[in-house]
Steps between C-alpha positions, in 0.01 A plus 500: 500500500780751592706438203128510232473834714849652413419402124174687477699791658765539259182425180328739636794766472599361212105531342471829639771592308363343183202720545647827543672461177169321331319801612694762237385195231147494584471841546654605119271256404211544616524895379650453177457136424874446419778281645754735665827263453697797577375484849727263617809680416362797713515257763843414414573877516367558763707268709816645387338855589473353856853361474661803415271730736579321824914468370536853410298607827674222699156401630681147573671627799156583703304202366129564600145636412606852465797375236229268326243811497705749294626222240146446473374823420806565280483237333121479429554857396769365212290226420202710402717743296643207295155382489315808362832591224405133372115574485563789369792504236470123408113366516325867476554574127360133437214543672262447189765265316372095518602346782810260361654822442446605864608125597809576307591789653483377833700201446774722357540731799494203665810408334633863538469555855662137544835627262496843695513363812840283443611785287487731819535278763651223389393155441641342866250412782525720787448448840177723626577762769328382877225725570282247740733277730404149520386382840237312599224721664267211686431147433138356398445149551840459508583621141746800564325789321820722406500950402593447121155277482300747693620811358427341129181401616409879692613675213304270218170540705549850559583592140212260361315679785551875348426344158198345588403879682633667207319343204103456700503817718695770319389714190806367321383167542169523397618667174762229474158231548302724200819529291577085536062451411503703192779800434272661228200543696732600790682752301150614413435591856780714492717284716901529344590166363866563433516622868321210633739252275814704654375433874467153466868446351616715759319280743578155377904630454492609869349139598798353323767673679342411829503122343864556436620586845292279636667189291878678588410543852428087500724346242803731511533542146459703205632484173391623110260236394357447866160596339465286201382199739370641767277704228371250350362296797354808626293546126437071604358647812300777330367260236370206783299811721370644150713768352335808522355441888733664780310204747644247252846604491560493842280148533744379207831651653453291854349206278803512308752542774388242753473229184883601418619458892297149569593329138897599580432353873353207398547478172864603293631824436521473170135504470514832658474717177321268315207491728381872378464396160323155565224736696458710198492232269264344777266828527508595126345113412238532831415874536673720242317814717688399774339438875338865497562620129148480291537413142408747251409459139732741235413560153838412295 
């Protein structure tokens, strides 16, 4: 029971996780009905923005929750920057183009970000500046329940928590709701589409960045093409809660994350990575909506 415990624990962080960064997928989606493939490079970013914010502060030498606050408000900041340039310069002036081109476009900054990134930093792993330090806070039912877990799990609830706030109880979010329902009609009402569409990069790029430091705070690690993996079991996630629902990314994410933990507990490692794509072959055969998508019927 106390070791079943500690693996729910670390799925749970590890899901969490999956969901923060499923979140920016959904929520591109469901506004603009396109695959962002660029958003897991802003994750990628976004770690190294971390990285280089705590080393050039020297936020490792007074580890804590004030060092982890202002490398998360920097780097969220960053994130949504790089996150609005690419809506704006790279998926903006396709807006009415067919959606392959779109799909295109993605995929190659994508592959641009990726080359950047071990242009200007390099193409060596590096070791993620301590923010939290590990210690284990209580016990429950035995299972040691340790700071890195809890502050992953804090942070994840209270970020899906201000998300959640954000889209159902703010005037942003409504016009994010009317915009995602019909833009037309919404632009109609006088609501600003282009604004709307800006917001919800910025959003889903600062949910990233929180993903990112969230996965260096836990695994240690960062390097270039950290987000080509991690990305795509997070769109796995997105696609098994229903791409386009915010309540189905996050179900997916944990779904997702507490799958990956028990199958390399009791199963192998090596069917770690290839667990994300037997779901989505799995959900796309079953329910191609996903667990809280709705299918919709498109005139090609």
């Amino acid at each position: 029971m106390e070791e079943l415990l500690q693996h729910l624990i670390n799925g749970l962080s590890l899901g969490s996780i999956y969901a923060l960064i499923a979140l920016g997928y959904t929520m591109v989606y469901g506004i603009l009905q396109m695959i962002n493939f660029a958003h897991s490079e802003v994750y990628m970013m976004g770690a190294f923005f971390a990285y280089y914010t705590a080393k050039y502060l020297n936020l490792s030498s007074s580890p804590g929750f004030g060092s982890l606050a202002i490398v998360l408000v920097v780097t969220m900041v960053l994130c949504s920057l790089l996150g609005l340039a690419i809506e704006k310069f790279a998926y903006r002036p396709l807006r009415k183009a067919p959606k392959l081109n779109v799909l295109i476009t993605a995929i190659g900054v994508s592959l641009f970000l990726q080359y950047f990134a071990q242009l200007v930093f390099g193409a060596d792993p590096k070791v993620f500046p301590t923010l939290i330090e590990e210690q284990t806070l209580f016990t429950i039912a035995g299972a040691p329940i340790k700071s890195f877990d809890v502050t992953i799990l804090v942070v994840s609830l209270v970020s899906m928590g201000v998300l959640h706030f954000l889209v159902y109880h703010t005037k942003l979010g409504k016009a994010m709701r009317a915009v995602s329902h019909n833009a037309s009609v919404a632009s109609i009402l006088g609501i600003n589409v282009s604004r709307v569409i800006a917001y919800t990069f910025i959003i889903g790029s600062s949910l990233a960045g929180i993903g990112a430091i969230l996965v260096g705070i836990k695994y240690q690690k960062i390097e270039p093409m950290m987000g080509t993996m991690i990305g795509l079991k997070a769109f796995v996630a997105a696609v098994l809660g229903g791409i386009g629902s915010i309540a189905g990314a996050v179900t997916g994410g944990l779904i997702l994350g507490i799958s990956e933990i028990l199958v390399v507990v009791y199963g192998s490692s090596q069917y770690r990575d290839a667990l994300a794509f037997l779901i989505l072959i799995f959900i796309l055969l079953v329910k191609p909506a996903g667990m809280f998508g709705k299918n919709r019927i498109e005139k090609v």
